[in-house]
LORO-623039 format. One line per field, with one value per residue (C-alpha): residue number from 1; residue in one letter; x, y, z. Coordinates in Angstrom, 3 decimals. Example, Ala and Ser with C-alpha at 12.3 -4.5 7.8 and 13.67 -1.06 7.14 Angstrom:
! residues 2
n = c(1|2)
res = c(A|S)
east = c(12.300|13.670)
north = c(-4.500|-1.060)
up = c(7.800|7.140)
***
This chain:
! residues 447
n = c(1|2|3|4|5|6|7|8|9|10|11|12|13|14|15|16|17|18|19|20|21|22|23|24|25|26|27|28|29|30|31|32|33|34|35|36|37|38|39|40|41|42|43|44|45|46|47|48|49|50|51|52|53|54|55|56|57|58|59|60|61|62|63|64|65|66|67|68|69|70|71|72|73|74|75|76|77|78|79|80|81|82|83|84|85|86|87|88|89|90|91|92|93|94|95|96|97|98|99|100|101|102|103|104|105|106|107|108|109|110|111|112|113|114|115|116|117|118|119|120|121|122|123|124|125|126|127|128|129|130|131|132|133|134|135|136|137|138|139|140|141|142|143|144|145|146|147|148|149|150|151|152|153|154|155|156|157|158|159|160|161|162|163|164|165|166|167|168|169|170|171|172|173|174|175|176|177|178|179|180|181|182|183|184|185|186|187|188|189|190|191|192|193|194|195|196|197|198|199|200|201|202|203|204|205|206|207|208|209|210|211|212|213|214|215|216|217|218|219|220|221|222|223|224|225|226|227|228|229|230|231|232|233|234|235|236|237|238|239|240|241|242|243|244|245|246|247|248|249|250|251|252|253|254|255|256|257|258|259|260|261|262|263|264|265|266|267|268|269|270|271|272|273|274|275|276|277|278|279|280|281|282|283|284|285|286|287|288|289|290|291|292|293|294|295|296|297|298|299|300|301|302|303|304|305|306|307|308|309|310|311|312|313|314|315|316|317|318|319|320|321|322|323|324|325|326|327|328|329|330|331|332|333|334|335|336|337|338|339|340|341|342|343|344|345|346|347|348|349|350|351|352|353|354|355|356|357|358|359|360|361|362|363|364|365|366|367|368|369|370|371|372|373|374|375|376|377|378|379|380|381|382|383|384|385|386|387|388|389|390|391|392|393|394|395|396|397|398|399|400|401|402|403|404|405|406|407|408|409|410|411|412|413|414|415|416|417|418|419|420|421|422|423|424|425|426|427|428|429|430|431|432|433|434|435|436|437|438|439|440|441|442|443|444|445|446|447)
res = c(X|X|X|X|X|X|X|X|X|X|X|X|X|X|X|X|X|X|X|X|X|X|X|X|X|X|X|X|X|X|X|X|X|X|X|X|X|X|X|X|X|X|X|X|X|X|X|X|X|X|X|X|X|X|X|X|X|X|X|X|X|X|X|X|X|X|X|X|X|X|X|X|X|X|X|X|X|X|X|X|X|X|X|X|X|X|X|X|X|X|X|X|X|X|X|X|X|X|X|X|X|X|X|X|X|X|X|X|X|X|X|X|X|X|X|X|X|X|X|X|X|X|X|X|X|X|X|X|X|X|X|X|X|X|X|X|X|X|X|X|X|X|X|X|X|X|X|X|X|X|X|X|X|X|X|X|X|X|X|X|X|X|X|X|X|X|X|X|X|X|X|X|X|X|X|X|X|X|X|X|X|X|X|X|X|X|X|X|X|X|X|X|X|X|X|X|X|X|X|X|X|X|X|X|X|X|X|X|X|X|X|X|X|X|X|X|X|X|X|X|X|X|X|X|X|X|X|X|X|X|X|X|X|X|X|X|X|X|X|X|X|X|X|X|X|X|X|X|X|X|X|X|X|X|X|X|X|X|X|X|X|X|X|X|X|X|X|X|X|X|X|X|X|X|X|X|X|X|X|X|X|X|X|X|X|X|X|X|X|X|X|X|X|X|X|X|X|X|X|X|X|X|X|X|X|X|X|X|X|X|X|X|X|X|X|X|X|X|X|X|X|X|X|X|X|X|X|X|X|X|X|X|X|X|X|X|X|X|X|X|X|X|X|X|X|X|X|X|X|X|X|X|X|X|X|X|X|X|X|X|X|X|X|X|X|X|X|X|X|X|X|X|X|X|X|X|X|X|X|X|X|X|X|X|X|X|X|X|X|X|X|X|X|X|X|X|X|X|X|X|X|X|X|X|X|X|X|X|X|X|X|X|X|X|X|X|X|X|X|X|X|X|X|X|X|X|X|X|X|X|X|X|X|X|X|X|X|X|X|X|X|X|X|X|X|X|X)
east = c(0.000|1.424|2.206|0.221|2.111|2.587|1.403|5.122|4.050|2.385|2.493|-1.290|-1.002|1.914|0.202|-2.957|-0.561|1.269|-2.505|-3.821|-1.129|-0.393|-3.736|-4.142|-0.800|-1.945|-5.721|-4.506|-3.063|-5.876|-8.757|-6.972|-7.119|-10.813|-11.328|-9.275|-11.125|-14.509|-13.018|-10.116|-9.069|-12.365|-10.552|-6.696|-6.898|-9.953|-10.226|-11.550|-14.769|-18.668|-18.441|-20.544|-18.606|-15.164|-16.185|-17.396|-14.600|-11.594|-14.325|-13.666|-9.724|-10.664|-12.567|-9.844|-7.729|-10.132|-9.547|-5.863|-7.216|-7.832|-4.680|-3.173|-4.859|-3.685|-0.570|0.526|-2.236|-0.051|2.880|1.856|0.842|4.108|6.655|5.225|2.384|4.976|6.914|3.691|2.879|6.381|5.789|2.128|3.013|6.627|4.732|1.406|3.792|5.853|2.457|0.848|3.777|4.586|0.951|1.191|4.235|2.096|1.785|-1.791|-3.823|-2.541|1.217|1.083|-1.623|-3.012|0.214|-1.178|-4.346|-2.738|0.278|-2.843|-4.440|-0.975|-0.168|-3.660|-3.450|-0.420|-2.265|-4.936|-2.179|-1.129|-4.267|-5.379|-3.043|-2.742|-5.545|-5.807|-2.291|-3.100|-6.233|-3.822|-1.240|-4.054|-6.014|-3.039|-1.447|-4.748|-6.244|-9.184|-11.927|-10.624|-10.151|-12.345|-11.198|-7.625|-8.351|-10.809|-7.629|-7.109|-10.545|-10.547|-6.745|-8.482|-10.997|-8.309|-6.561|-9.984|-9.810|-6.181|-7.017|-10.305|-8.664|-5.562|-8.205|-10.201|-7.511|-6.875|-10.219|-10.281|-7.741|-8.444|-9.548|-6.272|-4.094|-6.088|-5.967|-2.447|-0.236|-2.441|-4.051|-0.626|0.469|-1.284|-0.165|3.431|2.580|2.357|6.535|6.624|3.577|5.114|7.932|7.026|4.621|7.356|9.481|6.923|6.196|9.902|9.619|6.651|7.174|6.302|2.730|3.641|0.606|1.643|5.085|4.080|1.821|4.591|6.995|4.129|2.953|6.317|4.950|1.790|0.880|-1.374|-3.386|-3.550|-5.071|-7.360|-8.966|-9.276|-10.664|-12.101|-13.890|-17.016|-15.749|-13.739|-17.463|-19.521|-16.178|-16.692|-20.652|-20.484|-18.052|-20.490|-21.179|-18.168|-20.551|-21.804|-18.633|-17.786|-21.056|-21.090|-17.163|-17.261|-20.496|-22.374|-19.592|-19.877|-23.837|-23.828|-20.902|-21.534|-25.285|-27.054|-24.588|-23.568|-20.476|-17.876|-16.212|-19.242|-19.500|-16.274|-16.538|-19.756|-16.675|-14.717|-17.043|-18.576|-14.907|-14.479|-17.147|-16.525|-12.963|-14.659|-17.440|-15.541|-13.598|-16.863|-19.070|-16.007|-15.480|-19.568|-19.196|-16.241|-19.235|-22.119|-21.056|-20.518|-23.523|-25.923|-23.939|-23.277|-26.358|-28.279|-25.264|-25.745|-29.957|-29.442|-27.296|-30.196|-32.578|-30.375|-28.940|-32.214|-32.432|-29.103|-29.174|-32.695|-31.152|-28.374|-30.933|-32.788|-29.436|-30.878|-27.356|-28.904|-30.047|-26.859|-24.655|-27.065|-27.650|-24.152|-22.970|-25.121|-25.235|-21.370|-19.907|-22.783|-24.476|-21.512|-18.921|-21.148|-20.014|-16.516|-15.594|-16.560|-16.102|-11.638|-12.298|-15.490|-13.989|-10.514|-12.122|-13.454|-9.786|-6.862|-3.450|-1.944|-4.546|-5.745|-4.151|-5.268|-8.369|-9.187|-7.279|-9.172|-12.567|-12.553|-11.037|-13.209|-15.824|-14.464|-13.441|-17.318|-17.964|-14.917|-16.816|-20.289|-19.306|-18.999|-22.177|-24.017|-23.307|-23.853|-27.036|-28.927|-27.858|-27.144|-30.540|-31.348|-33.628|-31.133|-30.703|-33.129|-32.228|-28.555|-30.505|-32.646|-29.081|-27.315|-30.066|-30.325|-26.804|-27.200|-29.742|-27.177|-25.174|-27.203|-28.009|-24.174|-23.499|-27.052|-26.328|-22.531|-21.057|-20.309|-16.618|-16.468|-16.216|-13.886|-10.336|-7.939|-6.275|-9.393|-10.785|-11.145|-11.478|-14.285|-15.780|-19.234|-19.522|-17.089|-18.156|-17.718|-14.822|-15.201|-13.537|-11.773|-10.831|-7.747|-8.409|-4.925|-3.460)
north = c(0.000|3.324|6.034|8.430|12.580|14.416|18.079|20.507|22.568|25.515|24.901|25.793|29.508|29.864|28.449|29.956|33.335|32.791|32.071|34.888|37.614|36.060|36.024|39.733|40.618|38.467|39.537|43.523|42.936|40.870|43.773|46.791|45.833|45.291|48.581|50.192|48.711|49.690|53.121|54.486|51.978|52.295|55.964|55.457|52.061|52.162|56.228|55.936|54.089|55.202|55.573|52.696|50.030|51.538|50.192|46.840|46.678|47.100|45.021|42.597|42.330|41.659|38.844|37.825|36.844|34.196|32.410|31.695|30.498|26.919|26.769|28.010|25.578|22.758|23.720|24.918|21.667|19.293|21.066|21.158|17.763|16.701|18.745|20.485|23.565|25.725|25.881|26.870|29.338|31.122|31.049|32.261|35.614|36.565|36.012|38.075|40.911|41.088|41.227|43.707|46.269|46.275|47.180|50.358|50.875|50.647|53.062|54.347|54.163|57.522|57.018|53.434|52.947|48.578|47.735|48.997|47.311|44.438|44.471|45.135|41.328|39.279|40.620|40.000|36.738|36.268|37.508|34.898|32.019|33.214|33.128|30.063|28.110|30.755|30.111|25.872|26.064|28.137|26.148|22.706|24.110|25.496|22.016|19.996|21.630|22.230|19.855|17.749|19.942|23.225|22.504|25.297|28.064|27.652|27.352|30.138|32.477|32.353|33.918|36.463|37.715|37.686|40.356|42.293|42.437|44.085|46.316|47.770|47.974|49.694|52.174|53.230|53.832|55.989|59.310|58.547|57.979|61.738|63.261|65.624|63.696|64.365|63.567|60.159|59.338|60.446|59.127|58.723|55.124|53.059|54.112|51.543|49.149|50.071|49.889|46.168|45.400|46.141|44.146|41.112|41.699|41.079|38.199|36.635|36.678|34.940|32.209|31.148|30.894|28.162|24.374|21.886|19.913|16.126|14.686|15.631|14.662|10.886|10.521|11.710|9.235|6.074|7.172|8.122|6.331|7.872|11.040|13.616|14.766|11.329|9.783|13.380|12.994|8.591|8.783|12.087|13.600|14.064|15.549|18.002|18.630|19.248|21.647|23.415|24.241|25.183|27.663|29.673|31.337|33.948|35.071|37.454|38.415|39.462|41.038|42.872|43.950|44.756|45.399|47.170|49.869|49.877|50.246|52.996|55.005|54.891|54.473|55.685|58.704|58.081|59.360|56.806|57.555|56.627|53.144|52.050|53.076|50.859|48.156|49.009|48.418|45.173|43.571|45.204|43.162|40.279|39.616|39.429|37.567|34.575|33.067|32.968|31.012|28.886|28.208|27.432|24.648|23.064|22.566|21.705|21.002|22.949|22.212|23.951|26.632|27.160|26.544|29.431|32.097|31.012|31.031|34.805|36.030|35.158|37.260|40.392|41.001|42.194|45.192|45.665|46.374|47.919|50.404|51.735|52.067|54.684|56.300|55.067|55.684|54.343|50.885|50.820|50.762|48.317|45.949|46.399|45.207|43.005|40.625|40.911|41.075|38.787|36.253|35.616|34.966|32.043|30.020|32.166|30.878|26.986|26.455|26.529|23.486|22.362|21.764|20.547|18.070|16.151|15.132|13.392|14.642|13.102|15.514|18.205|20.795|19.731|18.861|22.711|24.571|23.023|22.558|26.566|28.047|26.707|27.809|31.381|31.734|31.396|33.788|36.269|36.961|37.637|41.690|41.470|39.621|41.333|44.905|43.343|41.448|43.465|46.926|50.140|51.552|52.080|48.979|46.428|45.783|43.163|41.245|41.134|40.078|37.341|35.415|35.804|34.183|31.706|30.771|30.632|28.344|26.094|26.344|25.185|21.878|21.194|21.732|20.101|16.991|16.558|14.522|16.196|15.952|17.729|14.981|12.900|12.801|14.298|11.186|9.974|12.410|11.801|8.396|6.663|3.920|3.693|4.880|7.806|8.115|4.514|2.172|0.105|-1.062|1.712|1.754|3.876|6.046|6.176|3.903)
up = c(0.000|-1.128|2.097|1.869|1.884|5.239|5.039|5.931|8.894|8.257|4.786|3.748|4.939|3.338|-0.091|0.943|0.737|-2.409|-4.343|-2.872|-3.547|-6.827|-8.131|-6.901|-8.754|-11.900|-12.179|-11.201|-15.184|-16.642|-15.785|-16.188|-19.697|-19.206|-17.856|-20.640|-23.100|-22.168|-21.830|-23.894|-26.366|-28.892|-29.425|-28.747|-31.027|-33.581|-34.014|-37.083|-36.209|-35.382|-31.840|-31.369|-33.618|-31.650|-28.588|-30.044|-31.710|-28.395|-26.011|-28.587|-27.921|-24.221|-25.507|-26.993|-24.478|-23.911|-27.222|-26.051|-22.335|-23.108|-24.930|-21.821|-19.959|-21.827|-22.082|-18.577|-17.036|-18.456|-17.479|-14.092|-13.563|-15.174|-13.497|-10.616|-9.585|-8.525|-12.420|-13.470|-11.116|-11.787|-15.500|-15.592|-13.130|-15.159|-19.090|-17.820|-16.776|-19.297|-21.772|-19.393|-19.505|-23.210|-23.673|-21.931|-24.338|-27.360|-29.999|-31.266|-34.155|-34.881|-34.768|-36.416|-38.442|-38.567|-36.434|-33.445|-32.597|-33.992|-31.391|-29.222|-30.060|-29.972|-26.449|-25.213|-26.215|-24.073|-21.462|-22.066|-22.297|-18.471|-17.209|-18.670|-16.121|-13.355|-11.474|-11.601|-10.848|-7.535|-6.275|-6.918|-4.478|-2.079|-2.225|-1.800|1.072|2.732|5.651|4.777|6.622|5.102|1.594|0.609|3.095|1.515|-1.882|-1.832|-1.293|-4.739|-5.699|-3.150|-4.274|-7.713|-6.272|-4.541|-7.963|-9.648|-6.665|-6.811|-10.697|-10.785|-7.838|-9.967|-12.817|-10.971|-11.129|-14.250|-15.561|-14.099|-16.060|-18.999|-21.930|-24.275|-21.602|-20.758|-24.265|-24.722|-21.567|-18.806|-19.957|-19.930|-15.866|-14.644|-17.419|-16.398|-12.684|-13.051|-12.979|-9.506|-8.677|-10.587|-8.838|-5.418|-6.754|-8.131|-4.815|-3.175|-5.177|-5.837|-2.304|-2.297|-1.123|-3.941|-2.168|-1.007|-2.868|-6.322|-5.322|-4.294|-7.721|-9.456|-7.957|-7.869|-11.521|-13.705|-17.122|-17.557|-19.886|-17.361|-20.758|-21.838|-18.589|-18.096|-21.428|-21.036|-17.409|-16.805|-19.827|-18.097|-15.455|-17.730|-19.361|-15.941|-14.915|-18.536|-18.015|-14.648|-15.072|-17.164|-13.692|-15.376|-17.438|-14.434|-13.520|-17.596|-17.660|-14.386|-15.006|-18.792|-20.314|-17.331|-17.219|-21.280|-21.503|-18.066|-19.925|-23.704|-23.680|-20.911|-20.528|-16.486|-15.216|-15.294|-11.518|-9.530|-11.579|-11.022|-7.549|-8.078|-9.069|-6.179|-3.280|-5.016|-4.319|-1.077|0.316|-2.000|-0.103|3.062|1.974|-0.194|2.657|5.062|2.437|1.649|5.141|5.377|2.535|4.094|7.087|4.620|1.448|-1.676|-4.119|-2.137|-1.754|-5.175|-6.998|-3.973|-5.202|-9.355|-8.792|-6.721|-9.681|-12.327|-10.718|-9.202|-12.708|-13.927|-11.507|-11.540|-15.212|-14.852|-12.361|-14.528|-17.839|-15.361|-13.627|-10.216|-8.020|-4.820|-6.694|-8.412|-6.055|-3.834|-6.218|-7.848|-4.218|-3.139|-6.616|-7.496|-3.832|-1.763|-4.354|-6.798|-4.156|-3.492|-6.523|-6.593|-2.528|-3.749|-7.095|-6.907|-4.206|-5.919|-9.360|-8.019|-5.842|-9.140|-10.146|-8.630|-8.019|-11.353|-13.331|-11.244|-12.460|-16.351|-15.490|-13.731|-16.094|-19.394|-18.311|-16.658|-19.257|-22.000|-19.670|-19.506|-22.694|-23.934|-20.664|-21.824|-25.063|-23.709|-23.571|-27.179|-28.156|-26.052|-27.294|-30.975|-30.283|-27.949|-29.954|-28.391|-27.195|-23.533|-23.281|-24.258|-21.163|-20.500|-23.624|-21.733|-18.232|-19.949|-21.973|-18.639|-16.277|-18.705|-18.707|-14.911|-15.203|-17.370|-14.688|-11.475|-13.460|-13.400|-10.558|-9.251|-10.924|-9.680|-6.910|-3.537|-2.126|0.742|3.161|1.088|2.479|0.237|-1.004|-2.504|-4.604|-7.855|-7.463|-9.068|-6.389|-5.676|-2.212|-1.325|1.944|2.980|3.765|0.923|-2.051|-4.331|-8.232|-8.966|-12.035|-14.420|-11.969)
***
């Protein structure tokens, strides 16, 4: 019988740590460009354009980065199941970084013509290749290191360092959002683009730092022959699937992030500092709020959790939207809070242990990465099809409201229909016996 890992002392904090600053460091990149693009780079990138088609046009290049997420995921998922978390977790902070700050050094449409919007695309696609195997790579340290009973505390680090990094990057927007126009448009756009080397930086120290988790070490030394991809894709397809619909739930984050700042700006006419503050306070109280449902689903389970927050998100993002079509600042910032930072962190505090929980060791990381970032990269392009489909009046609002609740619905009978994990010790999971629960008879899966 194989020994099973010992946890290092103090080990899950200090994982716990490194997901949470990382992600904060790594996600500060990703949605800076998001906020960019609903604001500036329609006119610093596609000038030329109706007004209208500009902005379609740069939320399309954050879309974008989503093409190159699965990629990501399959790439960087096999690396980490192969050699280690913490290679990948290196790699994925240093190649967003690098991406981030050479977009702040781009030229405009103006002062290079096609090349610009086109140097635009390639380094958001690096962007999306980071991402694609930042965040599984996290949750697999988190999980790993993590004791059995607080699997979703830890791993629910990484999520809440995600919101912390839409924080820090809708805060440095808001002074320069309130710059004069020509000097927005001119310099004041790429600061917080640059800002991001010494974020990286400090990222980078800690991870480097970060203990390689015994469980992936032991599968690695039990299980040298096997192919991670090769075994994910033979033994755990469906589970790949179930990860790839239920993480649909990103639509609401897209939507609330992306479009709603788009359609309160550009269509409705609403100053653009009180909505980001709007941003702002949503992820203030979604950091406090992730770690106490995660710590509530380590105590009863994550499905119910998760399908009360996706259910709560189908019905708050009709007023939500409703509010902004009628400049309603008091139900904006209410609903804005309560459905982004209450009801979403419900599926955001459970889902990193949730989803992780479905795989062993040998494929975790694979299994996360490719199943969420399929599911994000459909998610990541919901800004742009909603702007195109719903058009630009005031009442396309509901149109938006109705696709999203229904792709909340999609994702409650994922999640519905899955397995729960949260009582199964950590060795286990993944494992495909009858009776998880039980003392009986297991079957190894790519054993």
């Amino acid at each position: 019988m194989t020994a099973q890992p010992t946890p290092t002392a103090g080990t899950p904090r200090k994982a716990a740590l490194a997901a949470w600053v990382g992600s904060a460091l790594e996600y500060y990149d990703f949605f800076i460009y998001g906020t960019a693009a609903a604001l500036v780079f329609g006119k610093v990138f596609f000038p030329g354009s109706d007004p209208a088609v500009g902005t379609l046009l740069a939320l399309s290049t954050f879309g974008v980065g989503y093409v190159t997420r699965p990629l990501g995921g399959i790439l960087l998922g096999h690396m980490g199941d192969k050699f280690g978390r913490k290679r990948v977790l290196v790699l994925t902070l240093l190649l967003m970084g690098l991406s981030t700050v050479l977009v702040g050094c781009l030229p405009s449409y103006a002062a290079a013509g096609t090349a610009a919007p086109i140097l635009l695309v390639i380094l958001r696609l690096l962007q999306g290749l980071s991402a694609g195997g930042e965040q599984a790579s996290a949750n697999s340290m988190s999980l790993e290191h993590a004791p059995d009973n607080r699997r979703a505390y830890f791993t629910s680090f990484t999520l809440s360092g995600t919101q912390a990094g839409q924080i820090i990057a809708t805060a440095v927007f808001l002074p320069v959002a309130a710059m004069p126009q020509s000097a927005l448009l001119s310099w004041g756009w790429r600061v917080p683009f640059w800002l991001s080397a010494l974020m990286v930086l400090v990222g980078y120290l800690i991870r480097r730092r970060l203990d390689e988790t015994p469980v992936f070490e032991q599968e690695v030394k039990d299980d040298k022959a096997k192919l991670p991809l090769a075994v994910l894709l033979r033994d755990h397809w469906a589970d790949v699937l179930r990860v790839v619909v239920a993480a649909l739930i990103a639509s609401v984050s897209t939507i609330f992030t992306v479009y709603a700042l788009t359609y309160a700006v550009n269509t409705v006419g609403l100053a653009k500092t009180p909505m980001l503050w709007v941003g702002v306070l949503a992820n203030v109280a979604a950091v406090i709020t992730i770690p106490l449902w995660a710590k509530l689903s380590d105590r009863i389970g994550r499905k119910s959790i998760f399908v009360i927050g996706s259910l709560g998100c189908a019905v708050l993002i009709f007023p939500y939207l409703g509010a902004i079509s009628t400049g309603s600042w008091g139900w904006i910032f209410v609903l804005g809070i309560g459905m982004f930072g209450v009801v979403y962190t419900m599926t955001s505090a459970v889902w990193p242990a949730f989803y992780g929980e479905m795989f062993t060791a040998r494929v975790r990381l694979s299994g996360m990465a490719i199943g969420t970032q399929i599911g994000f990269a459909i998610s990541g392009f919901l800004p742009s099809i909603a702007a195109a489909v719903a058009g630009s009046g005031k009442g396309a609002w509901l149109g938006v409201s109705i696709f999203t609740a229904g792709l909340c619905l999609v994702n409650v009978l994922a999640v519905a229909t899955g397995r729960e994990t949260y009582k199964v010790p950590t060795e286990r999971l993944g494992l495909k016996d009858r009776s998880p629960l039980s003392g009986g008879p297991k079957v190894e899966v790519g054993r």
